[in-house]
VMD Tcl script that builds the backbone (N, CA, C; Angstrom):
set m [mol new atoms 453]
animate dup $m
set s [atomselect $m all]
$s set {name element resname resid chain x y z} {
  {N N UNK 1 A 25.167 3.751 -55.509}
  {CA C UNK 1 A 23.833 3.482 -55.005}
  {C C UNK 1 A 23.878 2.456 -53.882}
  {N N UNK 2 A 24.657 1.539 -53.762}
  {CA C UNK 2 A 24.916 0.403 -52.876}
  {C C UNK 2 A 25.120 1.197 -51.404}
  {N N UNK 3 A 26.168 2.000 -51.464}
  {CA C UNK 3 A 26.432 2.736 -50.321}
  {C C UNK 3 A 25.540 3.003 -49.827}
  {N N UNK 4 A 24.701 4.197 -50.103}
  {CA C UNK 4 A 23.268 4.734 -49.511}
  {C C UNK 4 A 22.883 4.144 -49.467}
  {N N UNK 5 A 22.176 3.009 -49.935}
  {CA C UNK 5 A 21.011 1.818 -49.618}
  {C C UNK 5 A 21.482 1.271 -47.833}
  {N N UNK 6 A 23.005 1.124 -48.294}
  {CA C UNK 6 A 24.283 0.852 -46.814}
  {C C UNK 6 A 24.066 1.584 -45.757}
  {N N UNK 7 A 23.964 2.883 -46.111}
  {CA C UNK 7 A 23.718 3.936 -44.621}
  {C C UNK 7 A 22.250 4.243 -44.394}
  {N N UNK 8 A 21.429 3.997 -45.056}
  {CA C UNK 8 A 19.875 3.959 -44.695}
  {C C UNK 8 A 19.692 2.724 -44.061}
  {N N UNK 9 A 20.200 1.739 -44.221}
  {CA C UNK 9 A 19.878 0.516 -43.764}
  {C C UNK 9 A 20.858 0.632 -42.281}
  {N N UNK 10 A 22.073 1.042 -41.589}
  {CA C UNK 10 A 22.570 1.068 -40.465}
  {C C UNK 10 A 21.478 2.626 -40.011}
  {N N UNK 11 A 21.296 3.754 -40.654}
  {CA C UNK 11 A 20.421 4.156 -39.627}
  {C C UNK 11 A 19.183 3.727 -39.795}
  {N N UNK 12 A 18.708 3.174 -40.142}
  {CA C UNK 12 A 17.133 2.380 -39.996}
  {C C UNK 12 A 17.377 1.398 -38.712}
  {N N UNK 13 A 18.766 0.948 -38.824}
  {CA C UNK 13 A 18.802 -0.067 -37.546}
  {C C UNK 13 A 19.115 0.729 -36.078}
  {N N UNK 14 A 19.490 1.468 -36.556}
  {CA C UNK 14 A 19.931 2.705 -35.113}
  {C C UNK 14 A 18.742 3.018 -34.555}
  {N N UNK 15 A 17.978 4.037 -35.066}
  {CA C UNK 15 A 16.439 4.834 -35.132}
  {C C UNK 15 A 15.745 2.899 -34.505}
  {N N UNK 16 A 15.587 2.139 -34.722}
  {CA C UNK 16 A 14.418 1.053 -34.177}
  {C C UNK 16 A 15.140 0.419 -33.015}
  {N N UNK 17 A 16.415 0.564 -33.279}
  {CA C UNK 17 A 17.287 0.270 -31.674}
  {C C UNK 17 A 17.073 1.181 -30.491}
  {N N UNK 18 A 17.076 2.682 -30.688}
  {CA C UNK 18 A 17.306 3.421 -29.914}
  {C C UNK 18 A 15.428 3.679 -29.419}
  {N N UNK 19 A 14.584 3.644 -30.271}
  {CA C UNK 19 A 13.156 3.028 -29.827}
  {C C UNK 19 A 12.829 1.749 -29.038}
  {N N UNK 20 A 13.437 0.798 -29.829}
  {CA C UNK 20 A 13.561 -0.147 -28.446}
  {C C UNK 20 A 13.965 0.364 -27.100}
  {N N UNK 21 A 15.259 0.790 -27.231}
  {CA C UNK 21 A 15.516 1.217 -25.576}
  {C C UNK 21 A 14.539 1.950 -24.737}
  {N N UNK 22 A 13.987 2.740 -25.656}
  {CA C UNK 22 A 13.307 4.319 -25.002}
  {C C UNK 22 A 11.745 3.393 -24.576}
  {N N UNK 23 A 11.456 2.053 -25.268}
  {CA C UNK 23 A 10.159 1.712 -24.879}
  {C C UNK 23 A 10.262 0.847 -23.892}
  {N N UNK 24 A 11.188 0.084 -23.483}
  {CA C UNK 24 A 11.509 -1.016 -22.574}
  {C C UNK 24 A 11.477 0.151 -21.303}
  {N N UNK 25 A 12.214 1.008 -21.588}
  {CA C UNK 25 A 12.402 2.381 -20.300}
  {C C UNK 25 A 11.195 2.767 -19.862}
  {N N UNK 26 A 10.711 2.995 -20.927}
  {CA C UNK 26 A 9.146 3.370 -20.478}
  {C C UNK 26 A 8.352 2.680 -19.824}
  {N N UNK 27 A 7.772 1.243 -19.937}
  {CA C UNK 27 A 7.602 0.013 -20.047}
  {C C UNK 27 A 7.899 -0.297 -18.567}
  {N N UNK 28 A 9.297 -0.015 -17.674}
  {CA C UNK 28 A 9.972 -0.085 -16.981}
  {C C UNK 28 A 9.379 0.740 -15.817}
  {N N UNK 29 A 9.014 1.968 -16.173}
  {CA C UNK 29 A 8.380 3.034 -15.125}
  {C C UNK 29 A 7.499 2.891 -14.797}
  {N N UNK 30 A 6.161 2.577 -16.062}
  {CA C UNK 30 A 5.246 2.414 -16.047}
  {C C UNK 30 A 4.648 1.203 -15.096}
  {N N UNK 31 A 5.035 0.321 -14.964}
  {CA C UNK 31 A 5.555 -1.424 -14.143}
  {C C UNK 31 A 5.379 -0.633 -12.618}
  {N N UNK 32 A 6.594 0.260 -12.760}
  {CA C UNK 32 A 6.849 0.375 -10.952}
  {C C UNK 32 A 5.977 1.395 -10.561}
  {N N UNK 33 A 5.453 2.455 -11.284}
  {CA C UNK 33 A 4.099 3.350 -11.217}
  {C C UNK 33 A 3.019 2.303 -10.585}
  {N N UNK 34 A 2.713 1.538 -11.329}
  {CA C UNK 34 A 1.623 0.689 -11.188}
  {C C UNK 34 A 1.673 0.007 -9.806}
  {N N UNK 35 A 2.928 -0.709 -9.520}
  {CA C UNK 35 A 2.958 -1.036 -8.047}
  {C C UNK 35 A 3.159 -0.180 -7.125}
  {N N UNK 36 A 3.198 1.256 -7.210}
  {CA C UNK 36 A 3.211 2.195 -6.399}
  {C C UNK 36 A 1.475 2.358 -6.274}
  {N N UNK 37 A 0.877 2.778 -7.022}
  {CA C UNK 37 A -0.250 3.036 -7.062}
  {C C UNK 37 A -0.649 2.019 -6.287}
  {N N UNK 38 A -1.105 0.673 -6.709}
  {CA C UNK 38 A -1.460 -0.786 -6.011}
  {C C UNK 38 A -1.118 -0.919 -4.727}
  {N N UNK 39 A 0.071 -0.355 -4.030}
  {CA C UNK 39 A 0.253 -0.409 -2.736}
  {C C UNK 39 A -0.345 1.035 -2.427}
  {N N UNK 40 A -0.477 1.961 -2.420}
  {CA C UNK 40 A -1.152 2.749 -2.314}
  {C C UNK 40 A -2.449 2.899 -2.100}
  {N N UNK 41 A -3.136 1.892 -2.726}
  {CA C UNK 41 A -4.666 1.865 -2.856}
  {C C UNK 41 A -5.121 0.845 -1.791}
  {N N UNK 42 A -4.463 -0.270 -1.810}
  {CA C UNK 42 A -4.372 -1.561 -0.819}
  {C C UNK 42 A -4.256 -1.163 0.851}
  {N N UNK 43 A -3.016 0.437 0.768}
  {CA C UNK 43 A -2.930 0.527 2.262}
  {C C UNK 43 A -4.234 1.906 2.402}
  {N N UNK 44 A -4.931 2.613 1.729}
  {CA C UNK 44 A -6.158 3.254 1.977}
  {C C UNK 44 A -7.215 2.012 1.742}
  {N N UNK 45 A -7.522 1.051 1.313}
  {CA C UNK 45 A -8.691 0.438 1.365}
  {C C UNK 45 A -8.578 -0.236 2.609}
  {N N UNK 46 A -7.244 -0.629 3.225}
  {CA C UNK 46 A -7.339 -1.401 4.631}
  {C C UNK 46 A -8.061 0.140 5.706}
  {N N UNK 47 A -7.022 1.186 5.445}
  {CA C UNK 47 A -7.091 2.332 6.639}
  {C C UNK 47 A -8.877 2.714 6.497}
  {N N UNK 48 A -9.259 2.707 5.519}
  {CA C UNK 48 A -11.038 2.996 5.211}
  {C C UNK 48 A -11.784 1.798 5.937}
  {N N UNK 49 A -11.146 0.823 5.915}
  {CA C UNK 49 A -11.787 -0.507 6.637}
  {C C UNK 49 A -11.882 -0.128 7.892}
  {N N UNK 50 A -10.437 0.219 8.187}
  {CA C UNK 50 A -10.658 -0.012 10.031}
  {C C UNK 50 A -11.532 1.298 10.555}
  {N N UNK 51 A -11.245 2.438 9.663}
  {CA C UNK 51 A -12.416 3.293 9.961}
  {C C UNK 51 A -14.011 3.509 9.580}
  {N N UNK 52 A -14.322 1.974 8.800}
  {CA C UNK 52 A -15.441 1.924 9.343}
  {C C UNK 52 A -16.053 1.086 10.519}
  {N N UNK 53 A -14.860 0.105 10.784}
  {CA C UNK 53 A -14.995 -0.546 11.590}
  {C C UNK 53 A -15.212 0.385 13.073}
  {N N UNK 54 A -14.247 1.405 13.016}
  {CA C UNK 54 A -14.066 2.023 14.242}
  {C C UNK 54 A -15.487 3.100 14.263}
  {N N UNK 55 A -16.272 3.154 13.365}
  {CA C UNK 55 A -17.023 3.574 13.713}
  {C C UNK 55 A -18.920 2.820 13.797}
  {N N UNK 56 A -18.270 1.688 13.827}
  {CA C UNK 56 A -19.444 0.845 13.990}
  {C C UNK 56 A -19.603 0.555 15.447}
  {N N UNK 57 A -20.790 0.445 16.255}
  {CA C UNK 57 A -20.692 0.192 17.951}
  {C C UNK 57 A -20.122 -1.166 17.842}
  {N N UNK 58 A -19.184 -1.429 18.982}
  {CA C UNK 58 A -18.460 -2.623 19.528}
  {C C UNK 58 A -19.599 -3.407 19.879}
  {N N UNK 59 A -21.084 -3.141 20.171}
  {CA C UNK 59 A -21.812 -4.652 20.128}
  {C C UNK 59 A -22.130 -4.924 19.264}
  {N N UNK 60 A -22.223 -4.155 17.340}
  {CA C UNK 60 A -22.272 -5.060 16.668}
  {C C UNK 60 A -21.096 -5.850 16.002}
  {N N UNK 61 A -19.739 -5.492 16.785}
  {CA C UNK 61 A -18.387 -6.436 15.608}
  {C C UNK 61 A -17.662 -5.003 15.425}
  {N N UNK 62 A -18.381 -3.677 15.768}
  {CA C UNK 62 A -16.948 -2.445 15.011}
  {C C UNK 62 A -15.595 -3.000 16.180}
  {N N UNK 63 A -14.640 -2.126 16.681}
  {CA C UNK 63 A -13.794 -1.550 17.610}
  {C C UNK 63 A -13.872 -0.816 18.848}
  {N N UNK 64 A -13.656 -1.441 19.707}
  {CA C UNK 64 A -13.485 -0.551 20.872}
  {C C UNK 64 A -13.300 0.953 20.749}
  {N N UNK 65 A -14.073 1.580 21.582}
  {CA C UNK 65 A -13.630 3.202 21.735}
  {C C UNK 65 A -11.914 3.237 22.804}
  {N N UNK 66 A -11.214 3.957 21.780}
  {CA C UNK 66 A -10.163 4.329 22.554}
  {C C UNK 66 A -10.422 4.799 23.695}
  {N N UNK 67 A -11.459 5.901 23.839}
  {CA C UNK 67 A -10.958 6.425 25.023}
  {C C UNK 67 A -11.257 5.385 26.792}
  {N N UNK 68 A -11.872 4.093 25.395}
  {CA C UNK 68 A -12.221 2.735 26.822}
  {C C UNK 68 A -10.900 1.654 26.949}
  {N N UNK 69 A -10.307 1.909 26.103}
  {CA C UNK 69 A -9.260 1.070 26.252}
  {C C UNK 69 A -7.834 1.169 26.251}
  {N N UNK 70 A -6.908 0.966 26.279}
  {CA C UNK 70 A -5.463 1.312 25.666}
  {C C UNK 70 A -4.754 0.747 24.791}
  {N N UNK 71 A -5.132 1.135 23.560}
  {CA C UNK 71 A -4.572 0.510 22.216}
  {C C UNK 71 A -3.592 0.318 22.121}
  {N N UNK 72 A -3.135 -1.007 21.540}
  {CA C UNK 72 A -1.920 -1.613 20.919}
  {C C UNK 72 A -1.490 -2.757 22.376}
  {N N UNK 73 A -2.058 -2.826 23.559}
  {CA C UNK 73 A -1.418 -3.398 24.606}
  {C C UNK 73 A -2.716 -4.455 25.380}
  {N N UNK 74 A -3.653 -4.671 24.796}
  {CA C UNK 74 A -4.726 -5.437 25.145}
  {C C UNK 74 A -4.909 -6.078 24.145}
  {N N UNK 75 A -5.358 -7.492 24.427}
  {CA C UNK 75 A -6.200 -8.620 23.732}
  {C C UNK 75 A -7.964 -8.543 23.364}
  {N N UNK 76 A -8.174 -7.280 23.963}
  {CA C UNK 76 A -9.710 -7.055 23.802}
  {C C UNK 76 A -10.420 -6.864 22.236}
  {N N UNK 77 A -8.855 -6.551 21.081}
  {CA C UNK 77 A -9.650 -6.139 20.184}
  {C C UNK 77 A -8.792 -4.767 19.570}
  {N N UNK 78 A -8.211 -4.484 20.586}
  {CA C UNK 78 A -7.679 -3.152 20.591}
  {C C UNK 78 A -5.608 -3.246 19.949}
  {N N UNK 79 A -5.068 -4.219 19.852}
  {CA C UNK 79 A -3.915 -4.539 19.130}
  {C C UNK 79 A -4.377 -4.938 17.923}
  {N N UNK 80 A -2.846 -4.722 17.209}
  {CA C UNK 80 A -3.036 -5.022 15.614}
  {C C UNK 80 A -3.946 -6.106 15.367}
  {N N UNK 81 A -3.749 -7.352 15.909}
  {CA C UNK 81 A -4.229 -8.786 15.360}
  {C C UNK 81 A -5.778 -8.552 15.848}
  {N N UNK 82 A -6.338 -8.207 16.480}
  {CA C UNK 82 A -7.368 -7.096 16.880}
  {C C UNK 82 A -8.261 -6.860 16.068}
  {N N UNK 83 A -7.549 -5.962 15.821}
  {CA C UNK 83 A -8.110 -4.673 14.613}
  {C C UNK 83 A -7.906 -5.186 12.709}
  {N N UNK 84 A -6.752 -6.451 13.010}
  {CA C UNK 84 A -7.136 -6.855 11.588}
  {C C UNK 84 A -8.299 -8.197 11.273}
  {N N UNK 85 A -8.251 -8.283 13.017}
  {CA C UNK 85 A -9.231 -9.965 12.769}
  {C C UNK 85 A -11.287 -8.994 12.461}
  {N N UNK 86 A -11.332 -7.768 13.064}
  {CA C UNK 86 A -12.295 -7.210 12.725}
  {C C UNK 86 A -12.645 -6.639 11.401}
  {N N UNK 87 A -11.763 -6.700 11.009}
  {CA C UNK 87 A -11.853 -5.848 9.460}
  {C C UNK 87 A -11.635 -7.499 8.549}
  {N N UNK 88 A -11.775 -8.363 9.245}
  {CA C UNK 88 A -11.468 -9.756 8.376}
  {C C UNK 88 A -10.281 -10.463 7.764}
  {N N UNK 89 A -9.383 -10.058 7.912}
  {CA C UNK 89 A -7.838 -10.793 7.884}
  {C C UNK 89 A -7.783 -11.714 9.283}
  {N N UNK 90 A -6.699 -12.348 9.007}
  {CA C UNK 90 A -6.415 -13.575 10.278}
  {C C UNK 90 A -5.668 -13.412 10.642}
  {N N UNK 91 A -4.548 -12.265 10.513}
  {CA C UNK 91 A -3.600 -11.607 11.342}
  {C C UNK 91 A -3.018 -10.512 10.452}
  {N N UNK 92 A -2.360 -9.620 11.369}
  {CA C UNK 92 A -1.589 -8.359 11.115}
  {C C UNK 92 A -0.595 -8.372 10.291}
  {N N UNK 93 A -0.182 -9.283 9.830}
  {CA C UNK 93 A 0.857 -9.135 8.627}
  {C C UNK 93 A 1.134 -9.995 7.665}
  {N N UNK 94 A 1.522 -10.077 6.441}
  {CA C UNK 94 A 0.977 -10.997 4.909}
  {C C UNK 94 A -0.260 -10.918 4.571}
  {N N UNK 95 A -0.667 -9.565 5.026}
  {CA C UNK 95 A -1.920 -9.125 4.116}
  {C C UNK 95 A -1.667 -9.119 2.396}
  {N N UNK 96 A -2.261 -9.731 2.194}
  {CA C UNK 96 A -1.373 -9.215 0.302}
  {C C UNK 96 A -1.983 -8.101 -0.312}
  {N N UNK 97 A -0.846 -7.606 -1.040}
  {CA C UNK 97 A -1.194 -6.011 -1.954}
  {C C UNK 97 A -1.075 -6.549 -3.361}
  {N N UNK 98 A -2.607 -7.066 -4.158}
  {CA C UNK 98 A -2.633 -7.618 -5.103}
  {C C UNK 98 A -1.906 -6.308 -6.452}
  {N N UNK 99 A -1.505 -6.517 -7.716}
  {CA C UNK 99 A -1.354 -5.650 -8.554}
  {C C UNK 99 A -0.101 -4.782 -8.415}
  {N N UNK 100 A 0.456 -5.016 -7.501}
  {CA C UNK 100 A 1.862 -4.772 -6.854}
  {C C UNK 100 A 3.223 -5.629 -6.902}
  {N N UNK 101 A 2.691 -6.650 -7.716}
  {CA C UNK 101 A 3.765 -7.256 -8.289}
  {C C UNK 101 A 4.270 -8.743 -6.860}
  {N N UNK 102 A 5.046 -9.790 -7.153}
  {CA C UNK 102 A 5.285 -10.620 -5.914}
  {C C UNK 102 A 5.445 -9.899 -4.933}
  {N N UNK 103 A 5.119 -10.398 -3.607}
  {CA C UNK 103 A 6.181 -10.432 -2.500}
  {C C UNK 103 A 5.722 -9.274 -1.862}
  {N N UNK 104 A 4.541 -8.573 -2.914}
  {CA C UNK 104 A 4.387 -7.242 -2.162}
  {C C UNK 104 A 2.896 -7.295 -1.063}
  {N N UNK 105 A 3.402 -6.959 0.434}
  {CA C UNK 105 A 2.134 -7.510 1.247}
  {C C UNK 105 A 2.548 -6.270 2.347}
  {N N UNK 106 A 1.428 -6.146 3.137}
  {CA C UNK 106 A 1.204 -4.853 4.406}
  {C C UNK 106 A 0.694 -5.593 5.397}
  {N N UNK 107 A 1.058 -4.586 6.362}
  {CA C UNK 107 A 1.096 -4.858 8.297}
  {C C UNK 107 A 0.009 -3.983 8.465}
  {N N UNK 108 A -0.434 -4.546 9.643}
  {CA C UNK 108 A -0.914 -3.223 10.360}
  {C C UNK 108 A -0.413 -3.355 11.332}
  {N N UNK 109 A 0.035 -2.078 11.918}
  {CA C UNK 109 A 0.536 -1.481 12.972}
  {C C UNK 109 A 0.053 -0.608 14.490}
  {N N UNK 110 A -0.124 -1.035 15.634}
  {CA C UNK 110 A -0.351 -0.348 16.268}
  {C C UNK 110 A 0.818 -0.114 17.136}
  {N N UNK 111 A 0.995 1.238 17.544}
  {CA C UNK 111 A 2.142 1.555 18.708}
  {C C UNK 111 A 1.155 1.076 20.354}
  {N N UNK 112 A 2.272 0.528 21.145}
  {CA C UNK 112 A 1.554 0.351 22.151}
  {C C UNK 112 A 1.454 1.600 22.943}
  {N N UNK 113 A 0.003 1.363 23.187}
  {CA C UNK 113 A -0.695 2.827 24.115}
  {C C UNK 113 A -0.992 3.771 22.935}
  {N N UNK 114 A -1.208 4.007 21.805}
  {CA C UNK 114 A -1.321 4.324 20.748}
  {C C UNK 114 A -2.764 4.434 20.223}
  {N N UNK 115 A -3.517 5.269 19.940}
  {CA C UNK 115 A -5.011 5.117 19.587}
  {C C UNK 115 A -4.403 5.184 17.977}
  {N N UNK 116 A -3.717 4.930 17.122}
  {CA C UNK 116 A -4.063 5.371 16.058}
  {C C UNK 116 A -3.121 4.172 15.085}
  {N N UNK 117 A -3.793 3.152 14.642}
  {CA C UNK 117 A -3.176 2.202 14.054}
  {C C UNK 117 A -3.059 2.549 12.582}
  {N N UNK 118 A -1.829 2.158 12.014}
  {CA C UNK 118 A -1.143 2.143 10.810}
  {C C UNK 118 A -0.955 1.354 9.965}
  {N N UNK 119 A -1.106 0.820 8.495}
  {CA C UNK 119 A -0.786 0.745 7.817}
  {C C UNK 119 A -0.025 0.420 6.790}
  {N N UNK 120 A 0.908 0.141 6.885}
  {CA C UNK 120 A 2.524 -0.617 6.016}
  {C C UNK 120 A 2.228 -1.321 4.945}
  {N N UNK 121 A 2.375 -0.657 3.740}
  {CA C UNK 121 A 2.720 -1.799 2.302}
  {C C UNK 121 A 3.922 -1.374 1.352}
  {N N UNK 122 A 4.806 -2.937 1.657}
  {CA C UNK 122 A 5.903 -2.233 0.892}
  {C C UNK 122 A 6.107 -3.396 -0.176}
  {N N UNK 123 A 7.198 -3.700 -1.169}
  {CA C UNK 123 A 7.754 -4.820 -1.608}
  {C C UNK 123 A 6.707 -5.423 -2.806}
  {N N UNK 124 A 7.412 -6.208 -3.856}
  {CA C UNK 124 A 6.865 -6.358 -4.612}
  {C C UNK 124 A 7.705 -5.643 -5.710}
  {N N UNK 125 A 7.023 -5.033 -6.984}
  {CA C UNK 125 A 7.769 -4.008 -7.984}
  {C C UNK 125 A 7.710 -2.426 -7.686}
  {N N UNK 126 A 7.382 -2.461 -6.737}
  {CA C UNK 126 A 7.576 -0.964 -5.920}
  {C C UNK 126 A 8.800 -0.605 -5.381}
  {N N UNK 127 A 9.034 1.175 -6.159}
  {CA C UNK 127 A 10.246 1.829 -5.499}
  {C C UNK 127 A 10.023 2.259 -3.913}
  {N N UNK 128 A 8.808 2.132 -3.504}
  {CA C UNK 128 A 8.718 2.940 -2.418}
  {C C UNK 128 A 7.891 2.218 -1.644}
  {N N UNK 129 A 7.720 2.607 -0.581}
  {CA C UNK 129 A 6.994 1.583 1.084}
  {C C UNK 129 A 5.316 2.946 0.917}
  {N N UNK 130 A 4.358 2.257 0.872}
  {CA C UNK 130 A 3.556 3.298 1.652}
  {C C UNK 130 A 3.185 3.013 3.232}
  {N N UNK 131 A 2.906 4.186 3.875}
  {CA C UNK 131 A 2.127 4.029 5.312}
  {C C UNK 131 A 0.918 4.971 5.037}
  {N N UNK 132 A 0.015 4.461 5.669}
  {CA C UNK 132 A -1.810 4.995 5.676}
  {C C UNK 132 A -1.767 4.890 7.602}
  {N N UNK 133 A -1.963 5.591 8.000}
  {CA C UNK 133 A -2.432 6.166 9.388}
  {C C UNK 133 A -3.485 6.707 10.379}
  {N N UNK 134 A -4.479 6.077 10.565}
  {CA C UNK 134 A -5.851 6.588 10.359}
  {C C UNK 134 A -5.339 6.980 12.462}
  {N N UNK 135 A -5.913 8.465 11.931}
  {CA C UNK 135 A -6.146 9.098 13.342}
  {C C UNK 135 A -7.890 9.770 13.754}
  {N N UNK 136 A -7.625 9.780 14.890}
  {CA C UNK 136 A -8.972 10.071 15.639}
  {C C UNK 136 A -10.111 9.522 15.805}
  {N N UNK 137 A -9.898 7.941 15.876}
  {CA C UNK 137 A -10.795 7.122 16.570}
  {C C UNK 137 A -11.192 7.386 18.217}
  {N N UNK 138 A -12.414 6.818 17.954}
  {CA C UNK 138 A -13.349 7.593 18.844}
  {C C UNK 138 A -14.009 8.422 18.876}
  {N N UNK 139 A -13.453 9.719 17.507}
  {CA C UNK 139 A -13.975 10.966 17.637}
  {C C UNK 139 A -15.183 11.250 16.246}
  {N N UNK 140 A -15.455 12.056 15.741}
  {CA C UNK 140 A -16.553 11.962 14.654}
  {C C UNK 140 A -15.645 12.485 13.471}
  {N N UNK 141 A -14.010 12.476 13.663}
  {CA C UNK 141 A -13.211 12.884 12.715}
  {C C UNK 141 A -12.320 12.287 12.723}
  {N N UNK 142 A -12.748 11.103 12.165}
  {CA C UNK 142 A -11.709 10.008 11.896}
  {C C UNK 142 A -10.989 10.133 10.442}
  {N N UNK 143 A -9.849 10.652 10.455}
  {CA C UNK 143 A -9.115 11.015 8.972}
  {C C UNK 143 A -8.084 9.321 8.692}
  {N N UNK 144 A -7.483 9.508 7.695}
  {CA C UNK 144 A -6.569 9.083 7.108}
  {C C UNK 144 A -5.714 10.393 6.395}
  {N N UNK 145 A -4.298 9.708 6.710}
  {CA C UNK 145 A -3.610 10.285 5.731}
  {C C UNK 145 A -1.885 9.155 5.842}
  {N N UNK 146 A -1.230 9.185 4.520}
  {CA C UNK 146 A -0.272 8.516 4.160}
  {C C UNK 146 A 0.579 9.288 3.373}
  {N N UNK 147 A 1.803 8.564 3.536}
  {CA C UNK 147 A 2.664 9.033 2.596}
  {C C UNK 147 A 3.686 7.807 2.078}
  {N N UNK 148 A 4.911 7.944 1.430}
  {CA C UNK 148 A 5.239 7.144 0.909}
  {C C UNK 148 A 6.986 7.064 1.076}
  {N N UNK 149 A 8.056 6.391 1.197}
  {CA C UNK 149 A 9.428 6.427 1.103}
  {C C UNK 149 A 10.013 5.522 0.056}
  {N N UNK 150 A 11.082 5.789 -0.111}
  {CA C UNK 150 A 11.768 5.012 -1.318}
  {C C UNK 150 A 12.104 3.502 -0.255}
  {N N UNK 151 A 12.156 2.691 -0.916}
  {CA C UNK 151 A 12.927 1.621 -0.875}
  {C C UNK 151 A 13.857 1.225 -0.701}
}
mol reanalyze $m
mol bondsrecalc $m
mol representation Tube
mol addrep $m
């Protein structure tokens, strides 16, 4: 009887070991899911910003119309620091991506001569970088769209 009591008791310890592992794993995904999502949401709530900004008239505080200016290469409003001081940040990069774990913060990006500023949140407990890209300012079809890369 000692014996069996012996091998129920090493697999009782096996079976709650091998659950431990499988929940810490889980636990583990679930963590970096979450800062995927969080940067995800952080770089569409900025790209939704600047497109409402971009569609508010420039005399009350929106953005210049592209087709009046040349984005990413003027001080008018129309470069990143620009376009993030209108949407209310104090510059284009160490925006923070709350819920994303440390360290994790986004840019915005404009290419010079570029009507279509971007997006960047990477770092933190995230496997992957997102970019959000809002195109067709100026026009009455101002989209977003993003995608995401590993780390």
């Amino acid at each position: 009887m000692g014996q069996q009591q012996l091998l129920l008791l090493v697999l009782a310890t096996v079976i709650v070991g091998l659950a431990t592992v499988a929940g810490i794993q889980a636990f583990d995904q679930g963590k970096s899911q979450a800062a995927n999502d969080a940067l995800t949401q952080r770089a569409l709530s900025i790209a939704s910003d600047i497109q409402a900004q971009a569609n508010k008239p420039s005399q009350l505080g929106g953005l210049p119309d592209p087709a009046d200016t040349n984005y990413g290469t003027s001080s008018d409003g129309t470069d990143a620091v620009g376009v993030a001081n209108a949407i209310g940040f104090e510059g284009e990069t160490g925006i923070s991506a709350e819920g994303a774990g440390e360290g994790a913060e986004c840019k915005i990006k404009i290419t010079s001569g570029d009507s279509e500023p971007a997006v960047q949140c990477a770092g933190g407990n995230a496997e992957s970088s997102v970019t959000a890209t809002v195109t067709g300012l100026g026009t009455d079809d101002i989209e977003t769209s993003f995608g995401s890369s590993s780390v």
